[in-house]
N, C-alpha and C positions, 0 to 999 in steps of 0.2 A: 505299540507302547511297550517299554521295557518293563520288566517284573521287576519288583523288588528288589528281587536279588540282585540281579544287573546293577540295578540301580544303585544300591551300595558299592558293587563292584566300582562303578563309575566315581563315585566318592571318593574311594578309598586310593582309585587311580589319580586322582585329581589332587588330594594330598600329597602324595607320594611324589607328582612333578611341581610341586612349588604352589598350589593352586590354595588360596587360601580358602574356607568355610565360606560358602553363601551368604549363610546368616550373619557372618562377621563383618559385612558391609555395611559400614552406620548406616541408619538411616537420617536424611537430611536434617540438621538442626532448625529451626525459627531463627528467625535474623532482619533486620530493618530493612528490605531489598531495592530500597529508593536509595541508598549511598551508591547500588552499581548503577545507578541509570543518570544515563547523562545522555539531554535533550540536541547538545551541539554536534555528536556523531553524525556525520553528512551535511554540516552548515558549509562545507566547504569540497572543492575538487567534485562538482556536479551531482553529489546528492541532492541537492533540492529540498531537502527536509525542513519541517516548520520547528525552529527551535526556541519558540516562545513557552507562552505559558497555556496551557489546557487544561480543562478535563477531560475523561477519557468519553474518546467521542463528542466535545463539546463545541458548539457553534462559536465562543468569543475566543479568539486564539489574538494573545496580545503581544506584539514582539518591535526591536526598532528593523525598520524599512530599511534597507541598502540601497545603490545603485550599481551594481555589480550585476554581473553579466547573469552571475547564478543567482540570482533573489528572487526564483519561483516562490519559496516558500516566504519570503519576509527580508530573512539577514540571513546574510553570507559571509562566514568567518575568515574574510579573503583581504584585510585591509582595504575595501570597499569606504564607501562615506555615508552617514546618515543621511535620511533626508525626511526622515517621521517617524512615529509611533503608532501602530493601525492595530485595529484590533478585529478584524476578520483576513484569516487565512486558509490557504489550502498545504498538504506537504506532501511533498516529494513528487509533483505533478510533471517535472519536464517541460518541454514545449517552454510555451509563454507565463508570463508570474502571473500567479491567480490573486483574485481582490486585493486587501490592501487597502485599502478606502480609509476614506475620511481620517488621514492622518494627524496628528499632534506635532507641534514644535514648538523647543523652549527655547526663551531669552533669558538672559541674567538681565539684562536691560536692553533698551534702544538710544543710538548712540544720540548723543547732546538731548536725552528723554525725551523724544519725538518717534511717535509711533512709524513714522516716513524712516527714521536711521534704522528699523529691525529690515531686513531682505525677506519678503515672502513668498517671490516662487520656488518651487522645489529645486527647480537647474542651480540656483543661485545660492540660497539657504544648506544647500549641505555642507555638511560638515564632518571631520573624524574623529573616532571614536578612541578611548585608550585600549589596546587589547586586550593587555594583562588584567583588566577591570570587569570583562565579560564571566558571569553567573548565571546560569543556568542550572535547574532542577527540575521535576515534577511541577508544576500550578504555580511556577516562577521564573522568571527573567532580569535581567539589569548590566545595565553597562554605564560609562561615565564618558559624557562626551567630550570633546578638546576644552568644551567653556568652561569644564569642571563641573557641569549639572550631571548630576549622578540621578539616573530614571530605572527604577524598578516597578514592575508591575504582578498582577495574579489576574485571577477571574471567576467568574462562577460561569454555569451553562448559557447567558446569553448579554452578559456585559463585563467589562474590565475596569480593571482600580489600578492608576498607573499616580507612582509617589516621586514626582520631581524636587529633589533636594538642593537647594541652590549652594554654591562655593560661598564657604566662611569667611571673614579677613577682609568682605569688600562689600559694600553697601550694594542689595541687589534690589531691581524695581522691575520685576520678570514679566512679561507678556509671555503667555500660550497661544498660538493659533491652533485654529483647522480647517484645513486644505479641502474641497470639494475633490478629491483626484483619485486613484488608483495605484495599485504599481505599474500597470503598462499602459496609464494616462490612454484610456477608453472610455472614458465619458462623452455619454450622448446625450441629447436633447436640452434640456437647460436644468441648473442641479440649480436648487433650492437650499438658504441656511435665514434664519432668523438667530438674534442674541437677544436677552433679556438683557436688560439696562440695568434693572435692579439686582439681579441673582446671578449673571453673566452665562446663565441654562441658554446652551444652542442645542435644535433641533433643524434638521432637516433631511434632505434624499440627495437621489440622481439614480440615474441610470447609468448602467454598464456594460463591457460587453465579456461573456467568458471565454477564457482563455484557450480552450479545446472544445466548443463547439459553436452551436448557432444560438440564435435568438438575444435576446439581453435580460436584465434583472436590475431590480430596484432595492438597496439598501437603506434603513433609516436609520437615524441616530438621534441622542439622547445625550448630551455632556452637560453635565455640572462640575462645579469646581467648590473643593473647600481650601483656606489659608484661614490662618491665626488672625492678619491684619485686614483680608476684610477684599473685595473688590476696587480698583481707584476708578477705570475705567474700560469699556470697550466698543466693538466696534466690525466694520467688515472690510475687507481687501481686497482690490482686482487689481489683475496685473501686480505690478512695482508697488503700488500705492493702495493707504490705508487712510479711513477716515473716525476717528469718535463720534461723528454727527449720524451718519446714517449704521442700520441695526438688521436692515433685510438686504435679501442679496438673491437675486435671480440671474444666473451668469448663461451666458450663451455656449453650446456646445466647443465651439474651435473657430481658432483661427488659422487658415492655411493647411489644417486636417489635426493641430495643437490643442488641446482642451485648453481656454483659457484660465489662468491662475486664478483663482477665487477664495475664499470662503470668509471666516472673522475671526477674530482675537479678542483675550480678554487679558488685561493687564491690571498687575491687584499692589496692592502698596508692600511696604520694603516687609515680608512677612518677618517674624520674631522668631520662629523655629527654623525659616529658611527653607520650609517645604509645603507647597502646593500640592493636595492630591487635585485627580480628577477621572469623577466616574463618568466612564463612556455604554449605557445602554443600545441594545441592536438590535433591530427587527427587521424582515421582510414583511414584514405588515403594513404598521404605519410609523410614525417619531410617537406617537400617545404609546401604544404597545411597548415603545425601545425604553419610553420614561417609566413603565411600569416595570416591566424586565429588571432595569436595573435600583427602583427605588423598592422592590421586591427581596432583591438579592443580596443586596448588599445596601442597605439600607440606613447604616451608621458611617460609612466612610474607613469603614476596621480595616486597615491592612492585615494587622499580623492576623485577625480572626478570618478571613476570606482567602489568605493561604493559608491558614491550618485547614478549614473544611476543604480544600484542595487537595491537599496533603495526606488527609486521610481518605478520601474516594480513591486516590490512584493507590495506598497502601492496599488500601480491601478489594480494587482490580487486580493486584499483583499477588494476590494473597493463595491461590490455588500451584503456583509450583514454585519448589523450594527446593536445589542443587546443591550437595554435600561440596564443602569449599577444601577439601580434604587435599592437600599438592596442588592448587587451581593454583597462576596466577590473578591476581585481580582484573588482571585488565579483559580477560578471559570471560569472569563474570560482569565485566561492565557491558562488553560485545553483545554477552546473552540476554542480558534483564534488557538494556537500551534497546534492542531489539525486539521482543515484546513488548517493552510500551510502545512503540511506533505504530506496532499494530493495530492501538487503539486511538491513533489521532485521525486518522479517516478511515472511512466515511462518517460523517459527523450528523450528528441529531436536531434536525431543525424542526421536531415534533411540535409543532403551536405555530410556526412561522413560515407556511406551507400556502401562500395568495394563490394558488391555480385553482384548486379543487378543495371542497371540505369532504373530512372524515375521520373518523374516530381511527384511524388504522395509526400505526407511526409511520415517520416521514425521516427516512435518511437521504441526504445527498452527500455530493462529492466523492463519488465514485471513481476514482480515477485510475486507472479504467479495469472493467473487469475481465479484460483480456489478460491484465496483469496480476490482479488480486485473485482469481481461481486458481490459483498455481498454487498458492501454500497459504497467502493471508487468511483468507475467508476459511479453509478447512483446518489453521491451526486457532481459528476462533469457536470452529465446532468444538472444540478440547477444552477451550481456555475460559471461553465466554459464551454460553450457549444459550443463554437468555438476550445478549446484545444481537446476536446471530440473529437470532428469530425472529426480532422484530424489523432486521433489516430484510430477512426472507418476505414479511408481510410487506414492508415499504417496496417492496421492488414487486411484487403482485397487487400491490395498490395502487402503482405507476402504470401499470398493463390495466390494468381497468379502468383508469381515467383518462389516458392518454393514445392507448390501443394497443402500445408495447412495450414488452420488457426492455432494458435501458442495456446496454451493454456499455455504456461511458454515461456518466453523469456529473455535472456541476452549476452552483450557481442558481439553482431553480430552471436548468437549460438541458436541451438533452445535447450529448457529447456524442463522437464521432466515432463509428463502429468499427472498430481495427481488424478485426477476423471474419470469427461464427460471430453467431448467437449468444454469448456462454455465459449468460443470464443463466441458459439451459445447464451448462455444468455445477452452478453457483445451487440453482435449485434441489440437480441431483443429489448431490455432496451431501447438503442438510439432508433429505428425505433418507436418501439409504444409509445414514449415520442418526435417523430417529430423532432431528429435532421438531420438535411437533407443538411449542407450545402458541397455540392461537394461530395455528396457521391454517389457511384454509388449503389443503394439497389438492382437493376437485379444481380449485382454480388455477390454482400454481401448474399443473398440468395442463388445464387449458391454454395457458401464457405460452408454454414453452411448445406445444402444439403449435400455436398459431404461428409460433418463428418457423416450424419446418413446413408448413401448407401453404402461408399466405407469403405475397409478396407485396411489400408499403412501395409507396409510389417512392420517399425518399428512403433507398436505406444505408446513403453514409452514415443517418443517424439511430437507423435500427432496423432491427429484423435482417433478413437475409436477403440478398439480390443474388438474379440470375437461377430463381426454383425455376421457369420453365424448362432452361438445358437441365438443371437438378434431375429432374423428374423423367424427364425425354433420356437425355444422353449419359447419367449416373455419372458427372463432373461436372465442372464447372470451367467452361470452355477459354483460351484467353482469347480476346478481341469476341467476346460473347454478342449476338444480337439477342438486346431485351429492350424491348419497349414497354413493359408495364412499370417498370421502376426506376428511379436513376441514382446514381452513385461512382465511386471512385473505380473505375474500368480494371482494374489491376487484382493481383493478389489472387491469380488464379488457383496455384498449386494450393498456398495456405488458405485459402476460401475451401479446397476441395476438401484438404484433410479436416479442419478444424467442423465444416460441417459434417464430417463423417464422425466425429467425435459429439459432436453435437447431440443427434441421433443416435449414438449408445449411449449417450445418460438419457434422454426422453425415453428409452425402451427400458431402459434401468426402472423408472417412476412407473412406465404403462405395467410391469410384473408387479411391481409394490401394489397398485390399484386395480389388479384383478382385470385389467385390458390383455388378454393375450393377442388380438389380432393386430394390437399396436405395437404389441413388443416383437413381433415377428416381421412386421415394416419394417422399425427402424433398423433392427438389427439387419437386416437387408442393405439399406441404404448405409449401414457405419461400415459398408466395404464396401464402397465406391472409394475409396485412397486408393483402391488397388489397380484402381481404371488409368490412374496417372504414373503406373510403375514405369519404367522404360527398364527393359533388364540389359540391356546390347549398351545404355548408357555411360559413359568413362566421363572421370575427373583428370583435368593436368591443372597441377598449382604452377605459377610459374615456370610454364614451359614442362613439368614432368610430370610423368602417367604416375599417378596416386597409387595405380594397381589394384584400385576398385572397381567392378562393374556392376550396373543396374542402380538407378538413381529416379527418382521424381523428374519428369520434365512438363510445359507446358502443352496440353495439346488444343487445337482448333475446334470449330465448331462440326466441321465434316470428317472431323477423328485422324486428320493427319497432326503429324507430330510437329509443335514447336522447339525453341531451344533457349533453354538459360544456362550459361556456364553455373555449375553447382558451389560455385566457390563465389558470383556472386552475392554480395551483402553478406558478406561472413565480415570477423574481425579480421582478416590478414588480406580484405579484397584490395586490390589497389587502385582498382579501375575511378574511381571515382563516384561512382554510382552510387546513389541515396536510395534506400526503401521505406522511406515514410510516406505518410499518406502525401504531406506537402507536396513530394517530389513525382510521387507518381511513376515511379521509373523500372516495378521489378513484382518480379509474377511470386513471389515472397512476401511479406511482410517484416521489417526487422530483423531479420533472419535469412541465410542461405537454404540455400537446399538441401547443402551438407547438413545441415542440423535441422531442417526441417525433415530427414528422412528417418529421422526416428521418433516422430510425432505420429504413434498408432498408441496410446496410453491402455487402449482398451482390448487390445491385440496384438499383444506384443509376440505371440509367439507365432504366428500367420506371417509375423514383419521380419523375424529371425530367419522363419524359409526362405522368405524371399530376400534375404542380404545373404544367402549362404551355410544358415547354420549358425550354433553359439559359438565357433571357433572364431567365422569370420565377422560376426558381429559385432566380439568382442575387441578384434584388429579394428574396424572401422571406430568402433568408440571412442580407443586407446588413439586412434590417428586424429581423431575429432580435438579432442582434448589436448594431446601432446603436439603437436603442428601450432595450436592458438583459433583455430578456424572458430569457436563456440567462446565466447567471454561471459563471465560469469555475472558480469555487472548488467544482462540482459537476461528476462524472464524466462525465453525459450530454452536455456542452459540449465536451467534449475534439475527438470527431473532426467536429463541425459546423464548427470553425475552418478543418478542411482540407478540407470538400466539393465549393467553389468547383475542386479538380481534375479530377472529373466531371460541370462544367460548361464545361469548357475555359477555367475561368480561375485557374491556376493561381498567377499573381503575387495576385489577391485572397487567397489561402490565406496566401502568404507574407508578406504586405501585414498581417493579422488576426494572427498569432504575433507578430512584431515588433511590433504593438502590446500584446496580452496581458501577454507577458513581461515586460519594462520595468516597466510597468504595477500587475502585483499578483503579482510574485512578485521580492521585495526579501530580501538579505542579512542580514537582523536576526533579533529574534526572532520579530516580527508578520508576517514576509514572509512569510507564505500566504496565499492569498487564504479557504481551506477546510481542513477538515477533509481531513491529509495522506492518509485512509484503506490505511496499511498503506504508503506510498510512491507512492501513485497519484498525487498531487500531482511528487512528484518524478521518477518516470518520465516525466510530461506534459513537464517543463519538459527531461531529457536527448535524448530525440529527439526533439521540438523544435529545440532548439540544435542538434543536430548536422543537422538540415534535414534524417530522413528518419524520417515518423509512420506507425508502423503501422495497415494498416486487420484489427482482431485478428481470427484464423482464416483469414485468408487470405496468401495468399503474397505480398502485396502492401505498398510501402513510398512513400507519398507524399511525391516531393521538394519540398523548398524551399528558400532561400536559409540558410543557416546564420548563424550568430552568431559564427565564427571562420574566420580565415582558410584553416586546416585543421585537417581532422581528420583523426586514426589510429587504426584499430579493427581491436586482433590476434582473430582468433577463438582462444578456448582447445579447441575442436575440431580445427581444422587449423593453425592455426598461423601462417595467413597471415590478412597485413593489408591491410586497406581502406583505401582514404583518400577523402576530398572534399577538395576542392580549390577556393577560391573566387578566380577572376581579377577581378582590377580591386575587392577588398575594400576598403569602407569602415566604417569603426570607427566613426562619425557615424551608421550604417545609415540613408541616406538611397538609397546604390545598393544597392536589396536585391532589384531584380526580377531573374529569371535571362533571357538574351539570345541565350546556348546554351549548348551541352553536349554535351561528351566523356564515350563511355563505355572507358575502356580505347586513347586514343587515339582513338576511330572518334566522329563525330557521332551527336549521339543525344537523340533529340525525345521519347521518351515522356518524362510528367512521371510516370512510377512504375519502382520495381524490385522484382526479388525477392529471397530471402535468399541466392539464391547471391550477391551484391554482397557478404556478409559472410564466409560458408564460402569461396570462392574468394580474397578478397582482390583487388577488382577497384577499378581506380581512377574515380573521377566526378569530370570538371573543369568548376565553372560558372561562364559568365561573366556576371557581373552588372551591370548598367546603372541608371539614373534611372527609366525609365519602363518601365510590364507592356509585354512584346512579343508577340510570334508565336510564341513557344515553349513547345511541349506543349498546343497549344488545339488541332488537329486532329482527328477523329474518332479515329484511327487511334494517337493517344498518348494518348486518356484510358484509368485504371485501368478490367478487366472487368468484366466484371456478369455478373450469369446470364445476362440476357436478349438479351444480346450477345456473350458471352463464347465465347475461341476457347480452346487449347490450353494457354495460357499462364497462366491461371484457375488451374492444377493446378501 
């Protein structure tokens, strides 16, 4: 540590080149931070994001349905066509569109007033929307269709109020249906709708099937309708055809493998105001449950009253960090705040609404997937939201003890498909060695993530680990593996190998927290089995030329001879054709090349620098990663390569690679994703980013870099104290974005990493930024630990 003295010296140098006062850094003002967040970022160009209306983390997510190719989340801001208004969704899922269910659609009338002139099935019934008419907010939605029916909605936690305004100037005599269906029209068995005659209340279910995994799930619902004039008539619909005489409706699965069109409609006389609400209630319980939910919640039919208490839940989620707008563009701060909220629209809280198992624990689902959300969501929620964290820490140890395993993909009440490791096990670590502890049982939570490395489930496409007997015998995981105790998707050798080795340095992480040394000294054992799969004699040619890299990941066999995967396989620049999703089955990777999966050691990074050569040529291989295109940013496994360059001691190259990123392919519109949001992963990337400190997840470790604002303020909702970053000599240009030094808490301070007490405590970080990368944080002695170096501070 520098004396005093120095230490003024450093001030006084720091004056003397332009460097303005520390202290002279406002601190962030208060300010409304719902005008920067805008819900439609990634409704379009395969984001997938749900850009309805929520709470944060709520189960009734109310938005209109598309038929566009991207309508994972609901609506796609793509000139697509309406074809309803559903009020259970998922976001940013990928793959296939998740729920969706029991959709709404409005008529201004039916033609020559015959309920037979309205079109009811969906293929038929759609319709376009105006574009310029789409609103979206926090805990709101609305757009105006071709009819001129102008539909906004809100929500509380487990039903929605959707207000259809009918066009002025033309007598209207509006029928609503609703649809028995989906968005990817997977209804099975026979869905059920009853109408009341007198009140025009439908209730009913169905079954369905989720979108990324196995099993199916059962939805119920609850709609009532209020108008000025009253109900005229209603009724139910198969097919083409609709009748007023009959009121129940039991529809058969499909015809030809088609769910047929079903459900009923209610049609009410020429209303006086010209507006219909109708509350839609939602339970996986029963329809009695969905009618209480919503005559619970919203209980008057109050629009404006049911978006204010929305409006203020998502103000007081967003209320803990606040960014000096000091030279910001706005659209800058729309990127950061809309990106934070994303974070809290999945995993969503279906605490009371949970048919498998009873228990007092909470119940989050819609995980989608925690292959993707361990990477920055879930650990920039340890920061943001540490009470939502923890009880989805307990929901996911509540699921291991009812079900028998921790979930590494969930949806739907279904378990989801396991893309890697385990990294349930990363998800747990994260919380424990960052101290979230409230009501959580960590004896358990250890035993969970134990039993992913010991035992093997007979299925583990849908969890736990396949292939522990080579694990354990051969310290890899072999390709073309004989295992007979389990079955699953035969592939994904290399990435099975690393991520399980990853897997077991956060279980070894927990077993030192919990006073196990003889567990922490297994895993740590087994978190170097990546190195079983090194090939160092291995070359890359990208089209036709030697990369002039050697020693690469390849696949090896079960008798220890070597296989082969080109390393440029499943990168973004491959051209072979070749698919690495689970679908396709085609590649001993996961989503990723080899090329970038050779730097997935998180836990050991400097054992991984040997063996690439050293920081000189590590840094060549990163800088090739990145500048070639091989690694795209709109895919999860890219995230923490941007900031590796800090356990090469070049920490300004880290900060140097963000500030281009961002700018880059993560834009304020609707197409501003570069990917598929997966669940907020996308937006977590881009929050700690900007605020320049990127988790390395499951460990206690937070990689700094230059920030995108001049300050930041971040209150913990644990203790109560706030953090700040501080950036001297900031430029809004970001051409000075290399950091020159650094105060921690008043005192100099050269590591380029922290831990989360910087958040729990409220500690300050002042950096001063310059033109050009210096000398600061390149030291042995400031780069982030490793195992294989790693002193006290690891823990």
């Amino acid at each position: 540590m520098a004396s005093p003295i120095l230490w003024s010296f450093f001030v006084a140098c720091s004056l003397v080149l332009g460097y303005s006062n520390p202290r002279a850094v406002p601190i962030p003002e208060d300010y409304d931070v719902l005008q920067y967040v805008d819900p439609l970022i990634g409704s379009a160009n395969g984001g997938n994001v749900f850009a309805g209306a929520s709470l944060p983390y709520g189960m009734a997510k109310a938005v209109a349905d598309t038929d566009s190719t991207n309508n994972q989340g609901g609506f796609a801001y793509d000139g697509s066509s309406i074809t309803g208004f559903s009020s259970l969704h998922d976001s940013g899922t990928g793959g296939q569109p998740s729920l969706g269910n029991f959709p709404l659609f409005p008529y201004v009338s039916c033609k020559d007033d015959d309920v037979n002139g309205c079109v009811f099935p969906k293929k038929q019934r759609k319709t376009q929307y105006d574009s310029r008419s789409v609103a979206a907010s926090p805990g709101y939605f609305a757009l105006t269709m071709a009819s001129g029916i102008r539909v906004d909605m809100t929500v509380s936690n487990h039903s929605s109020l959707f207000r259809f305004q009918f066009p002025t100037g033309r007598e209207s005599k509006p029928l609503i249906l609703l649809d028995l269906s989906d968005l990817s029209d997977t209804r099975q068995d026979n869905g059920t709708i009853a109408v009341y005659s007198d009140t025009g209340r439908m209730i009913g279910h169905a079954r369905f099937l989720p979108s990324f995994g196995s099993g199916s799930y059962i939805p119920y619902f609850c709609v009532d309708f209020r108008s000025a004039s009253g109900i005229r008539d209603n009724g139910i619909f198969v097919n083409s055809r609709a009748s007023t005489n009959e009121k129940n409706l039991t529809i058969s699965r499909s015809i030809n493998g088609y769910p047929v069109p079903g459900g009923a409609f209610v049609r009410f006389n020429s209303p006086t105001d010209n507006t219909v609400l109708a509350r839609v209630g939602l339970s996986f319980i029963s329809s009695e449950q969905a009618c209480s939910n919503a005559e619970s919640e919203i209980p008057n039919f109050d629009f404006n009253s049911t978006r204010s208490i929305a409006v203020d839940l998502w103000t007081k989620k967003l209320a803990p960090i606040r960014v000096s707008r000091t030279g910001i563009n706005s659209s800058f701060l729309t990127t950061f705040y809309s990106g934070i909220y994303r974070t809290m629209i999945n995993p969503q809280d279906y605490t009371g609404e949970n048919p498998l198992w009873k228990s007092k624990e909470p119940y989050f689902d819609s995980f989608y997937c925690l292959w993707d959300s361990f990477r920055s969501q879930l650990p920039f929620l340890t920061i943001f939201d540490p009470m939502s964290l923890g009880r989805m820490i307990r929901s996911l140890i509540d699921t291991q003890q009812h079900l028998g395993w921790l979930p590494d993909c969930r949806m739907s009440l279904c378990k989801g498909y396991t893309q890697g490791g385990s990294n349930a096990d990363v998800v747990l670590a994260d919380a424990y060695v960052k101290g979230i502890s409230n009501g959580i049982d960590w004896q358990a939570g250890y035993s969970a993530v134990q039993k992913n490395a010991e035992e093997e489930p007979y299925d583990w496409s849908n969890e736990g680990r396949g292939g522990l007997d080579s694990w354990k015998s051969r310290d890899y995981i072999p390709v073309e593996d004989f295992d007979y105790k389990g079955f699953g998707t035969m592939t994904r050798s290399i990435s099975r190998t690393l991520e399980y080795s990853y897997n077991d340095f956060t279980i070894a992480q927990m077993a030192r927290g919990l006073g196990k040394q003889g567990d922490v000294e297994k895993y740590e054992a087994s978190s170097r089995f990546w190195q079983n799969l090194f090939r160092a004699d291995q070359t890359s040619f990208i089209n036709g030329t030697d990369t002039g890299f050697k020693g690469f990941f390849q696949p090896k066999y079960l008798n220890g001879t070597w296989g082969y995967q080109d390393p440029n396989t499943c990168s973004n620049i491959d051209t072979s054709g070749r698919a690495c999703s689970l679908q396709n089955n085609a590649a001993e990777t996961f989503e990723s090349s080899i090329w970038e999966y050779q730097f997935f050691v998180p836990h050991d990074m400097a054992a991984l620098l040997t063996r690439l050569g050293g920081p000189a040529q590590f840094v060549r291989r990163l800088d090739y990663l990145h500048d070639t295109g091989i690694t795209y940013i709109g895919n999860e496994p890219a995230f923490l390569t941007v900031f590796q360059y800090h356990y090469a001691g070049r920490p300004g190259k880290s900060t140097s690679r963000a500030h281009f990123y961002i700018p880059k392919y993560f834009k304020a519109n609707p197409a501003g994703l570069p990917g598929n949001d997966d669940s907020g992963a996308m937006g977590s990337f881009v929050a700690m980013t900007m605020i320049g400190l990127f988790p390395n997840p499951g460990q206690n470790v937070y990689l700094i870099l230059a920030p995108f604002f001049e300050s930041i303020r971040i209150t913990s909702p644990l203790t109560g104290r706030t953090a700040t970053i501080r950036a001297v000599n900031f430029d809004p240009a970001y051409k000075d974005i290399y950091i020159q030094s650094a105060t921690l808490d008043g005192k100099p301070y050269t590591k380029n990493w922290v831990g989360h007490d910087f958040f729990t405590e409220g500690r300050e970080l002042v950096l001063v930024l310059g033109r050009n990368e210096s000398l600061w944080g390149t030291k042995d002695e400031d780069l982030p630990p490793s195992l294989s170096t790693r002193g006290p501070s690891l823990h």
